[in-house]
C-alpha positions in Angstrom: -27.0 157.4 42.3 -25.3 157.0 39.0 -25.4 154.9 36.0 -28.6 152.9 35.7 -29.8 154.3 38.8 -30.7 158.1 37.3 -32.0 159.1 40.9 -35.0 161.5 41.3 -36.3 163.0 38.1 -37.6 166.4 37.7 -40.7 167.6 35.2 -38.3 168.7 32.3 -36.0 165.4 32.9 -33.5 166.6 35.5 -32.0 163.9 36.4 -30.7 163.7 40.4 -27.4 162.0 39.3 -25.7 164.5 37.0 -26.7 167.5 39.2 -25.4 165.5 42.5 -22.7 164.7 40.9 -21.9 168.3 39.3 -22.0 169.7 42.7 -19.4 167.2 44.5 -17.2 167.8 42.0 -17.4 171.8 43.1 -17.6 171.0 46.3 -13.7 169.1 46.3 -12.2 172.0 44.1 -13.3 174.1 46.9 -12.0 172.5 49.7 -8.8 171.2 48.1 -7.2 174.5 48.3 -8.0 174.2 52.0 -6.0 171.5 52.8 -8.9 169.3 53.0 -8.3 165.5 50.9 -11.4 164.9 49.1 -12.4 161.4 48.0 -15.1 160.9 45.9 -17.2 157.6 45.3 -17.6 158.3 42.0 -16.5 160.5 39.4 -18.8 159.7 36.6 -21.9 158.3 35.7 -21.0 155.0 37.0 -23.4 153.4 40.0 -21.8 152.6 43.1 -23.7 150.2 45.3 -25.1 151.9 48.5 -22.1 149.6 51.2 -19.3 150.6 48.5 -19.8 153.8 48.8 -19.7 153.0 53.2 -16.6 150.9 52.3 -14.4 153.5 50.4 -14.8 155.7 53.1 -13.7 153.5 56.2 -10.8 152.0 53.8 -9.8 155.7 53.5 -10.1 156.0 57.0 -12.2 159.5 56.3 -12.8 161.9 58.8 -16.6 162.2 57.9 -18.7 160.8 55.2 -21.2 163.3 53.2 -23.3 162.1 50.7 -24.9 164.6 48.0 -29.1 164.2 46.9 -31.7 165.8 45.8 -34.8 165.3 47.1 -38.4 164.2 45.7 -42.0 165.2 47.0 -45.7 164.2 45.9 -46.3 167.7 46.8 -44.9 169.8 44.3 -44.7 172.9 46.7 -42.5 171.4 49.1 -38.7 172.7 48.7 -35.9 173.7 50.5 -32.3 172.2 52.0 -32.2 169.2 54.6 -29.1 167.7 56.6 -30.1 164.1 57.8 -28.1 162.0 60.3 -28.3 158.1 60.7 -31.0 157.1 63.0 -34.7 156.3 63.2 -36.9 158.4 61.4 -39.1 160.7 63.7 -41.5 161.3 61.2 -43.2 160.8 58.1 -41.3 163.3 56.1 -38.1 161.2 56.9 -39.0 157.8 56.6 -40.3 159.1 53.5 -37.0 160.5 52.0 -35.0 157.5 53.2 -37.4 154.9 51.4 -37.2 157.2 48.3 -32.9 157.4 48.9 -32.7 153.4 50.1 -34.5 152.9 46.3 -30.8 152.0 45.0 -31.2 148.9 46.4 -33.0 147.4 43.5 -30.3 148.6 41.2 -27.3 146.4 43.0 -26.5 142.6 42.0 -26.8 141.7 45.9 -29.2 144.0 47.6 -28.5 141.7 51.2 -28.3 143.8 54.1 -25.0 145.7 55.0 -25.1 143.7 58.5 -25.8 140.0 58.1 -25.0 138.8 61.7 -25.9 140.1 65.4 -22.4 140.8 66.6 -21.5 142.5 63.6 -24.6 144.8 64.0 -23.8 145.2 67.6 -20.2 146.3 66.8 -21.6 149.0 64.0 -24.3 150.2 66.4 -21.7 151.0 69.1 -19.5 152.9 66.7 -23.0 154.6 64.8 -23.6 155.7 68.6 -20.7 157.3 69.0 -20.2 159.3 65.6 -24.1 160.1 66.3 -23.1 163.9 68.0 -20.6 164.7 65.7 -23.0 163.4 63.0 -25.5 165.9 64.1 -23.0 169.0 64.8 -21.6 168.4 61.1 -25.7 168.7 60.2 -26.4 171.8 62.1 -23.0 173.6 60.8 -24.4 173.0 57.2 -28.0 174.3 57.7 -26.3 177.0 59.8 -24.2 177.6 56.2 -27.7 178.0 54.4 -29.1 180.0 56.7 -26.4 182.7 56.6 -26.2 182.8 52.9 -30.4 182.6 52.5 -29.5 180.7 49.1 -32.5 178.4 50.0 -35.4 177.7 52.5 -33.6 175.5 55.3 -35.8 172.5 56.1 -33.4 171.5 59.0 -31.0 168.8 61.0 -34.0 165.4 60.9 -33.0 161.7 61.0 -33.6 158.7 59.2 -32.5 155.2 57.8 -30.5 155.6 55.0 -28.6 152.4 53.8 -25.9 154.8 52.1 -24.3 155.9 55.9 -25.1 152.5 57.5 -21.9 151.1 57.9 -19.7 154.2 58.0 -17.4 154.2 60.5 -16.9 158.2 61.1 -19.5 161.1 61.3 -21.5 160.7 58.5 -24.4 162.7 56.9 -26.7 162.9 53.7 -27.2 166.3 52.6 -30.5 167.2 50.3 -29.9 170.5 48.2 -33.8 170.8 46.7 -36.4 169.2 45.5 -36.6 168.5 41.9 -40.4 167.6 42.2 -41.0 171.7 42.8 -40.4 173.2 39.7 -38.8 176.8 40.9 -35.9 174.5 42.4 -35.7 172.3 39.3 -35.0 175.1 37.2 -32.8 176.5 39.9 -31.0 173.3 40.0 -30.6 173.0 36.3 -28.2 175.6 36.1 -24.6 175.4 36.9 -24.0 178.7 38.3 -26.5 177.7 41.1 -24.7 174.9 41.6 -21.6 176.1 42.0 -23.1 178.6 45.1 -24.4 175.5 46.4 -21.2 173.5 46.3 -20.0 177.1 48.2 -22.6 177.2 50.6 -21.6 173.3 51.4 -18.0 174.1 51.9 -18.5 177.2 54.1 -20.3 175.0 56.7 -17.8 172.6 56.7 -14.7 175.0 56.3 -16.3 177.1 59.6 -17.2 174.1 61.5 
């Protein structure tokens, strides 16, 4: 998200973008100190098309990919914190969330698949395969992060289809910090000193993985 694309919206006009991006910017000053190289996709409003974001990482040659959200419900009770690997989505929840997240498409020039050709896909599936375990232990040690700190209900390690991690050629997840469709967590959301215990939660699970 970023730029034209404002992300998910709450009631009171939270927008998904600047809170995203607010907590990835904690998030780095965290793990700086740690000896941990943080590179961001973006640093700004500015939209970055879903591959870019794939690309920076693998011409980084990152360790893992995480990519911030914040989620979106037609029930406004549902909340909580989510962790999602790349794979099919088991359930309607999931397939759910990734249509909502894959919605940048319509805001990039070229919306053409990441993979265009078989052996190409064939090469990215083999190397998804592999980064799929660490993929999911880089999940669990996040949710595991929530859990200890009981800033927020923990919804869980799912999977899904999200154009954002297809394409990544390390360990890759898509983290989901609330819902702003559920009020409580809008409002929770909207303020930065939330935020920041977030962005602290987030760096615990990957500091003690």
């Amino acid at each position: 998200h970023g730029g034209k694309d404002p992300g998910a919206i709450g009631r009171t006009g939270l927008k998904e973008k600047n809170v995203v991006l607010d907590i990835a910017l904690k998030l780095k000053k965290m793990l700086q100190p740690k000896g941990i190289q943080v590179i961001m996709t973006r640093t700004d409003n500015t939209f970055i098309p879903l591959r870019k974001r794939a690309q920076i990482a693998n011409d980084y040659k990152a360790d893992f990919f995480i990519s911030i959200h914040a989620n979106s419900a037609r029930h406004r009770g549902v909340d909580g914190f989510e962790v999602y690997y790349l794979s099919e989505a088991i359930d309607d929840n999931a397939r759910a969330v990734a249509a909502a997240e894959n919605e940048a498409l319509k805001f990039e020039d070229n919306s053409e698949a990441l993979l265009t050709n078989t052996s190409a896909a064939i090469v990215w599936d083999i190397i998804n395969t592999e980064n799929r375990l660490e993929s999911m232990e880089l999940a669990d040690a996040l949710c595991s992060a929530v859990e200890d700190r009981q800033l927020l209900k923990n919804r869980g390690v799912k999977s899904a289809n999200f154009h954002v991690l297809r394409g990544t050629r390390m360990p890759a997840v898509l983290v989901e910090v609330g819902f702003l469709s559920n009020s409580g967590e809008e409002s929770r959301l909207a303020n930065k000193n939330y935020r920041y215990r977030i962005a602290e939660t987030l760096a615990s699970g990957e500091i003690g993985r």
